[in-house]
N, C-alpha and C positions, 0 to 999 in steps of 0.2 A: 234756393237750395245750394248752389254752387258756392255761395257767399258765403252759407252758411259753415261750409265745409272749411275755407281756405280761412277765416276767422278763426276755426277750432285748430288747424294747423300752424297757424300763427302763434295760437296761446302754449301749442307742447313745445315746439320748435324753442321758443321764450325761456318756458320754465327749465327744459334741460340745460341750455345754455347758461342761464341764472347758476345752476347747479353744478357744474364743472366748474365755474367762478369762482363760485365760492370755494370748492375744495382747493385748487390751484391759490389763492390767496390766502389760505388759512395756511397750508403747509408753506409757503414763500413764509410770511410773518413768524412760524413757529421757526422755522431753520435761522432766520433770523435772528431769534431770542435765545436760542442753541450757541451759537457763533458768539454773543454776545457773552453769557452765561460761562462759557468755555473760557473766553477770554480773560474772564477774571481772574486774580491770583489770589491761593486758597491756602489754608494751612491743614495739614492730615498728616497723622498720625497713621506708619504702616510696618510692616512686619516683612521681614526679608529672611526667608528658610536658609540657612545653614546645614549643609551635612560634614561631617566629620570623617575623614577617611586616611587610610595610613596606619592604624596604630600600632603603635613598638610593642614589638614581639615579647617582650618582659612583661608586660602590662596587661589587666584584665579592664577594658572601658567598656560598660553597659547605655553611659548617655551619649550616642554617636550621630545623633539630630536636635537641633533648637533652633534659635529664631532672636535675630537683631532688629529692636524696634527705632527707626527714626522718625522725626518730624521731618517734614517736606513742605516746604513755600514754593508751590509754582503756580503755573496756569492750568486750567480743569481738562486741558486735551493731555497734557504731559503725566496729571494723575491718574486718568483715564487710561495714559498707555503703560502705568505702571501695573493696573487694577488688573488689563489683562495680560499683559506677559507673567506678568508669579513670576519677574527675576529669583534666582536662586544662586546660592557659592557656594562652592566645596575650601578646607581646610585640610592640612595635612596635620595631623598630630602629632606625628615626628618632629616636625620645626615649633613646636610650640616648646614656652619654657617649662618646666615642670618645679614645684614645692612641694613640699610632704609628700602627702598623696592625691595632692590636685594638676590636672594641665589645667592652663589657664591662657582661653582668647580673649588677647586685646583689641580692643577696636579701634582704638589708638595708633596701635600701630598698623593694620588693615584698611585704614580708610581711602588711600588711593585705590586699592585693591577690590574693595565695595563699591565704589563711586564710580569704576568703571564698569563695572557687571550693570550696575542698575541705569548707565548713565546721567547723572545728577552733576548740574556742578556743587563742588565744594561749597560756597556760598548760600547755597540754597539748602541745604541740610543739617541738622543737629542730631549727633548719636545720642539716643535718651540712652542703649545700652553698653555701658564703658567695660564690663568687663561680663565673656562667660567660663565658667567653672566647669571642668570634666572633672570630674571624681575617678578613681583607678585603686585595682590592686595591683600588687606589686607581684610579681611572680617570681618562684624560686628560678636558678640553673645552673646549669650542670653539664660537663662536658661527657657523652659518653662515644666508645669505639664501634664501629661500623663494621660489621663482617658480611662478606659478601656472600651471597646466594647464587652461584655458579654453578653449572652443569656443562661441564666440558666434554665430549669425543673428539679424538685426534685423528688425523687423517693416514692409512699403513706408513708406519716407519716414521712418524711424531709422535712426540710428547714433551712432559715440561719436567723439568726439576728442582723448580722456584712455586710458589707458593704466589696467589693470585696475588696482583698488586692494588692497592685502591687509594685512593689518592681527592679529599683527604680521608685519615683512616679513624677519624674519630670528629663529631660535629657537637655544636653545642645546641640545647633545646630548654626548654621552659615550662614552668608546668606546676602545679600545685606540689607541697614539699612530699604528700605522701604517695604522692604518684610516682616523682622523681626517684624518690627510695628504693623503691622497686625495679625501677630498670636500671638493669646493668651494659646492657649493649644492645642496638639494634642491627638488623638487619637490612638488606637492598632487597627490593623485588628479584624474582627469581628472572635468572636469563639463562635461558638454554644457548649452547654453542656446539656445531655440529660438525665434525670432518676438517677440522685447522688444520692448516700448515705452515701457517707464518704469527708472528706478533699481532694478537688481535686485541682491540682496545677497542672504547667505545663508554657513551654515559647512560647508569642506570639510575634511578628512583627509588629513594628511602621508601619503606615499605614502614607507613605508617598508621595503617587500620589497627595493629597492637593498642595504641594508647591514641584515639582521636581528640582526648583533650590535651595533648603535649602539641607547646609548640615547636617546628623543626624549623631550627636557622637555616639550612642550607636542605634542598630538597631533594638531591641528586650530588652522585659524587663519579668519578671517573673510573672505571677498572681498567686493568691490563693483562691481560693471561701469554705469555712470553713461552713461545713453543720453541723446540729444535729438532732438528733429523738424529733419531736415535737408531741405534742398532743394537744387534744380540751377540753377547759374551760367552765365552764359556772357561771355567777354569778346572782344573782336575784339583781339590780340595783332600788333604788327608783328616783322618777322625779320630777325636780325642775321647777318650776317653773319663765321665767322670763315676765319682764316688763307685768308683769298683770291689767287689768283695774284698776285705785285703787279705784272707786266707786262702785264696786262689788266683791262678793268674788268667787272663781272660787274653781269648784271641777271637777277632772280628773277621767278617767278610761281608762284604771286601772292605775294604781299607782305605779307601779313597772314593769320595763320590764327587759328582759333577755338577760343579753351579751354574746355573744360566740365567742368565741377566741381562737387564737391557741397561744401557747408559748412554749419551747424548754423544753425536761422534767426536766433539769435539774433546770430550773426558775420555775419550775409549782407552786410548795410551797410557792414562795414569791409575787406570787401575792393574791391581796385582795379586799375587795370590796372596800376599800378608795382609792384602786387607781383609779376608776372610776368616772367618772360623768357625768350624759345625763339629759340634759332639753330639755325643750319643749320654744319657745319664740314666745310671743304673737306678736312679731314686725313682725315676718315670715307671717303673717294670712296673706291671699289675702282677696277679699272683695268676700263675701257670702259663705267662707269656713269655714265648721263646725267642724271642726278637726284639731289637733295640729301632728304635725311631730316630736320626738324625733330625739333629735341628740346629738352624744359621744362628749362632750366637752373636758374629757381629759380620758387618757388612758396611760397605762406601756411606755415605749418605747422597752419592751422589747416583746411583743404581738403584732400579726397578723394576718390579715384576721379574723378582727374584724364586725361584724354584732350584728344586731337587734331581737329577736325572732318578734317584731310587725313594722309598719310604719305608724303606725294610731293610737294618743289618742283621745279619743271623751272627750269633756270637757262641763260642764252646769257654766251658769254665774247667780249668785244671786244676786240681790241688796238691 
């Protein structure tokens, strides 16, 4: 019985062993014929993706992907490591030559530039593809001026008396011709400015949701909003008289009214009373109004937030 047992464990003990042999020598022999297999040198034909990126602002390009096919002579590990990387290159469309209405990639002149992305040497490759073709339209342009979108508060006893600066004041853009036609000028994004007291400058953003298929050369432009310490004026101003009855003689009261003005301290001295002038026009009268309205005919251009001390002459007519 005993015999019998360690006979039947002799036989399993046998056949596993037999069976791990075997697998272990099957895989030794097939890695073998891998390594060999691998080693040889093969010829394939492969395709290398190309993207297109850069392109000038003037131009409308729709093919901005395609694919260089070479031949490859090497050994089966080095195809294999081409199979799974997917080398890829990018191109800038800018630096390419441009004809009629084609860019056109040379491969010719790219090949150090390919040969090292995919690592190959020279030797061992032939560009089946010599030249690709991008197709383009042309785009109109056109220079237009930039007006800024400010919102200034001054801080008590500031303000400006220049006109916001922007710098530069006009940009060039691109764009189909009937879209071009149409604008005249764009805008900056709006910027709010609160409580200044000094020279504030700073860069704002073309505000280009108007026209999303124009292109803009330049995307931002620089402002300057130029404050000063102003102060308040006053002049005792006489009133002229216009288009008066001429079969009557007409006397006013009073006779003089008071301007008040603000202007930058450092103009305050150079203003005077001949820079001013307020009449009263008898062509204004409505019918059964007994009173004449003064109004500043002319004034500094350098003066703001200009007023009246009155808005009422009373006037008598004599004949």
């Amino acid at each position: 019985m005993l015999k019998e047992q360690i006979q039947r464990l002799n036989r399993t003990t046998f056949k596993k062993t037999n069976f791990k042999a075997f697998f272990f020598f099957f895989f030794f022999a097939l890695m073998i014929w891998l390594l060999i297999q691998f080693s040889k040198t093969y010829t394939k034909e492969i395709s290398v993706p190309i993207q297109f990126i850069e392109t000038p602002k003037d131009k409308i390009v729709e093919k901005t992907k395609s694919s260089i096919q070479l031949r490859v002579t090497e050994n089966g590990f080095v195809l294999a490591w081409l199979s799974l990387r997917s080398p890829s290159i990018t191109s800038s469309l800018e630096e390419l030559p441009v004809g009629g209405n084609i860019i056109t990639y040379h491969t010719d002149d790219k090949e150090a530039e390919i040969l090292s992305k995919i690592r190959i040497d020279y030797d061992n490759v032939h560009f089946i593809t010599k030249k690709i073709k991008i197709p383009f339209i042309q785009k109109e342009t056109k220079v237009v001026s930039v007006i800024p979108d400010i919102e200034v508060s001054y801080a008590p006893g500031y303000n400006s008396d220049e006109q916001f600066v922007i710098e530069p004041d006009s940009i060039e853009i691109s764009g189909s011709k009937k879209v071009l036609d149409s604008i005249k000028s764009i805008y900056t994004q709006k910027v709010i400015l609160k409580n200044i007291s000094s020279n504030t400058k700073g860069m704002v953003g073309i505000d280009t949701t108007p026209y999303p298929k124009v292109t803009y050369y330049q995307q931002e432009v620089e402002y300057l909003v130029k404050t000063k310490k102003f102060t308040e004026g006053r002049l005792n101003i006489p009133i002229e008289i216009l288009n008066a009855p001429k079969d009557a003689s007409v006397s006013i009261f009073p006779k003089e009214v008071i301007v008040i003005y603000r202007v930058s301290l450092d103009g305050f001295e150079m203003i005077s009373k001949n820079d001013f002038v307020v009449v009263c026009d008898f062509s204004d009268l409505s019918e059964n109004q007994n009173f004449l309205i003064p109004k500043i005919k002319k004034k500094p251009s350098s003066v703001n937030v200009i007023r009246l001390n009155i808005n009422k002459v009373q006037f008598v007519l004599k004949k």
